[in-house]
Every structure is written in structure tokens, then in C-alpha cells.
C-alpha positions in Angstrom: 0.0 0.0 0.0 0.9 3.5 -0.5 1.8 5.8 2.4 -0.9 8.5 1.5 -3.4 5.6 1.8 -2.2 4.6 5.5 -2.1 8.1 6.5 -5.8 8.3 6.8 -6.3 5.1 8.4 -3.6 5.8 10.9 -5.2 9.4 12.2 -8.9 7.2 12.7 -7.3 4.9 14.4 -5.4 7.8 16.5 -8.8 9.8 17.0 -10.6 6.5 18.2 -7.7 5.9 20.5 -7.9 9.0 21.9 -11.8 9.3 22.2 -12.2 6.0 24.3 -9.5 6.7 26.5 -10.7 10.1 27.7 -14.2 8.2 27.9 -12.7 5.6 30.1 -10.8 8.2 32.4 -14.1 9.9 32.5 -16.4 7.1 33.5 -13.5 6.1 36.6 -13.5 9.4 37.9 -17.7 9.5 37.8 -17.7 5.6 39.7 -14.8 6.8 42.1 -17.4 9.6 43.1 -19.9 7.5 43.3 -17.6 5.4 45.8 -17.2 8.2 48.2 -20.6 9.1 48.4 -21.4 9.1 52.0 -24.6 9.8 54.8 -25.5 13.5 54.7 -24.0 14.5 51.5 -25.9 16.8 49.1 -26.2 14.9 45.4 -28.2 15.8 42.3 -29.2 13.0 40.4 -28.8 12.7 36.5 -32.7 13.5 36.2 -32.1 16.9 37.8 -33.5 16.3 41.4 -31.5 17.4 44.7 -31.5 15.2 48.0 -29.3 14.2 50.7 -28.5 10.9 51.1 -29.5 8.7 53.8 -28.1 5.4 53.6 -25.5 3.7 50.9 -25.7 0.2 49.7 -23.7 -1.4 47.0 -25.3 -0.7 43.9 -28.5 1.7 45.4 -28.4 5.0 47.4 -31.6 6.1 49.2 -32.2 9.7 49.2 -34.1 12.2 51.4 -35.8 14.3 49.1 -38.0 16.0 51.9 -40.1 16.2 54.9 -41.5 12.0 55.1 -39.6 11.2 50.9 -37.2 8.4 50.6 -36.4 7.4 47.5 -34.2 4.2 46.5 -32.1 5.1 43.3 -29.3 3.2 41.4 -25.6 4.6 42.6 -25.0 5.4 38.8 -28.4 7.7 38.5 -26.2 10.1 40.7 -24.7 13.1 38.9 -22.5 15.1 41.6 -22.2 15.1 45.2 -22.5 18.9 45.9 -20.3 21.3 48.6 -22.7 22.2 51.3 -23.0 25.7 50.8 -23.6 24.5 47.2 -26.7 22.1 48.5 -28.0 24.7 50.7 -28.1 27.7 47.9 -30.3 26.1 45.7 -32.3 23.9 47.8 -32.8 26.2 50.8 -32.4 29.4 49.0 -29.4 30.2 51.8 -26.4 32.1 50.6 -23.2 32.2 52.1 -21.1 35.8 51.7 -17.7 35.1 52.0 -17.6 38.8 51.9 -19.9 39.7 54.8 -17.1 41.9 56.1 -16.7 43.7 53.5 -17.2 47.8 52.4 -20.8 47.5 51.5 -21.4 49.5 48.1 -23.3 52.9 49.4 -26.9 53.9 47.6 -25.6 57.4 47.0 -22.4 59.1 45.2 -21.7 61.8 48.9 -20.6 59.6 51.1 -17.8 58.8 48.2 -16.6 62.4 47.8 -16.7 63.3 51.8 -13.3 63.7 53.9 -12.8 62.9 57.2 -12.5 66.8 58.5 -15.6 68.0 56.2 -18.9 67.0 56.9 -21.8 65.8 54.9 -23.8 68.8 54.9 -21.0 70.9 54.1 -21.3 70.2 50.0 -25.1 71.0 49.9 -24.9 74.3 52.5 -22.0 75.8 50.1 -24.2 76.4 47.4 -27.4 77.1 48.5 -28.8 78.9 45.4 -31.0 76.8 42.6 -29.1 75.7 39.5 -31.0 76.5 36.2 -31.5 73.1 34.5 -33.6 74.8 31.6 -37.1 73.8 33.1 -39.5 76.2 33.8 -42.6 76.4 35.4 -45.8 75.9 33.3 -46.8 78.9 34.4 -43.5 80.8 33.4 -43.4 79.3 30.3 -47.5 80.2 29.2 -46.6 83.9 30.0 -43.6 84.1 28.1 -45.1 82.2 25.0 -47.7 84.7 25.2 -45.1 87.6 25.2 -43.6 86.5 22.3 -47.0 86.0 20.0 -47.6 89.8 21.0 -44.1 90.9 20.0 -44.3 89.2 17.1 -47.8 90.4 16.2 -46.4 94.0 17.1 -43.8 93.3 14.4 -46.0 92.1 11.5 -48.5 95.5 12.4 -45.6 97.5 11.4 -44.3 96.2 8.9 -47.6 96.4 7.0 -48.9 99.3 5.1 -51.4 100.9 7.0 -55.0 101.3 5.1 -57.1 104.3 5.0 -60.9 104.9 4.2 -60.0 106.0 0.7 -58.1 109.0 2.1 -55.0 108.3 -0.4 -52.6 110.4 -1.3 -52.1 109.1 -4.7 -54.5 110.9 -7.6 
């Protein structure tokens, strides 16, 4: 044969090497967790449902699933055996803030800009007076629209030619 036909045939036979022995190295580690599965542990099963386990047989776990539900499953139905603070935020809803000590984020900007010789108040009584954002008043701005209209009906009434009662100067 000729080496461009082996060349193919050697890479598949490469890739399927490959493939089954990260399939292999997968399905160990998921039976030697499976193994170490012990009473009070958190799991999810492969269906999606989150217990703690009870008791551990050989080839079944049983599984508290609440308040009065045991169920018996198959050691392989389990998917992961979850950290406790892992089990308790999704099935109790509890978080656990590492960072409970932490600065906690303030809801307004001023207690950012403040020193520790100038107090709060001391940024709002500097400038007391009202800064013009460019609203006005619906009030204000009725009077002045009406202010304009006359000024520009004043306008119009002088630019046009006044007209007499036949008084014209024109013969």
C-alpha cells in the first residue's frame, strides 16, 4: 500500500484511540465519586432532582428528598455530590457571603466624595442657590409664550402698510 493511503487510516485509528480513553478516564472518575458518596451529603441525580442521602448500599443510594420522601435510586443515577453551601443555595435558597465583612457598596455618590475633617452637609450648604437646568414652570413658560405672539404680532403691524378709508394720497 501507498503511504498516503495509511495516513488516513492511521489518524482514525489515532482519534478512536484517543476518544475512548478520555471516555474511560471519565467514566473512573464518575464511579470513584460515586464510591465516596457518604450519609448527609448533598447529590443531584442525572434527572435533575437534589437530595441528601441517607443510607448507601452497593449498587442503590436512598435519598431524602424532603419532609417523610425516601427514595431508593441506582448509585449510577447520581450526577455530583454537591459542597454544602452549594446544597443549601439552591435547595434552601441560603447564601453564604464570604464577603460579609466587606465595604458594603453605598446607595448614593456623597458619602464617596466626603473627607474625614468635612462633613456631609457641608457640600449641599455651600451652594445654597438653585441651579437652572432649563425647566420652567408651566406657568412661566405660558406667559412668556404669550409675550412672544404679541411681540411678534407688534412686528407684522408695522411692517404692513397701514389702510385708509380711501383717504389716499395718490391721484
Amino acid at each position: 500500500m501507498n503511504t498516503l493511503t495509511l495516513l488516513p487510516l492511521v489518524v482514525l485509528i489515532a482519534a478512536m484511540f484517543l476518544l475512548t480513553r478520555s471516555n474511560k478516564k471519565r467514566q473512573q472518575q464518575a464511579q470513584n465519586m460515586r464510591n465516596d458518596l457518604q450519609p448527609g451529603s448533598g447529590v443531584r441525580t442525572i434527572g435533575g432532582m437534589y437530595a441528601t442521602v441517607k443510607e448507601v448500599n452497593d449498587d442503590t443510594v436512598l435519598l431524602d428528598a424532603g419532609p417523610g420522601v425516601e427514595l431508593l435510586f441506582a448509585k449510577n443515577a447520581i450526577g455530583a455530590i454537591l459542597t454544602d453551601d452549594e446544597y443549601n443555595r439552591i435547595v434552601h435558597g441560603i447564601e453564604h457571603d464570604l464577603k460579609s465583612d466587606a465595604d458594603v457598596v453605598p446607595d448614593d455618590a456623597s458619602s464617596l466624595t466626603e473627607t474625614a475633617d468635612e462633613p456631609a452637609d457641608a457640600a449641599a450648604a455651600s451652594d445654597d442657590k438653585a441651579v437652572d437646568l432649563g425647566k420652567k414652570d408651566a406657568a412661566e413658560a405660558e406667559t412668556e409664550e404669550k409675550a412672544e405672539e404679541a411681540e411678534t404680532s407688534e412686528a407684522k403691524a408695522d411692517d404692513e402698510p397701514k389702510k385708509t378709508d380711501g383717504d389716499s394720497e395718490a391721484k
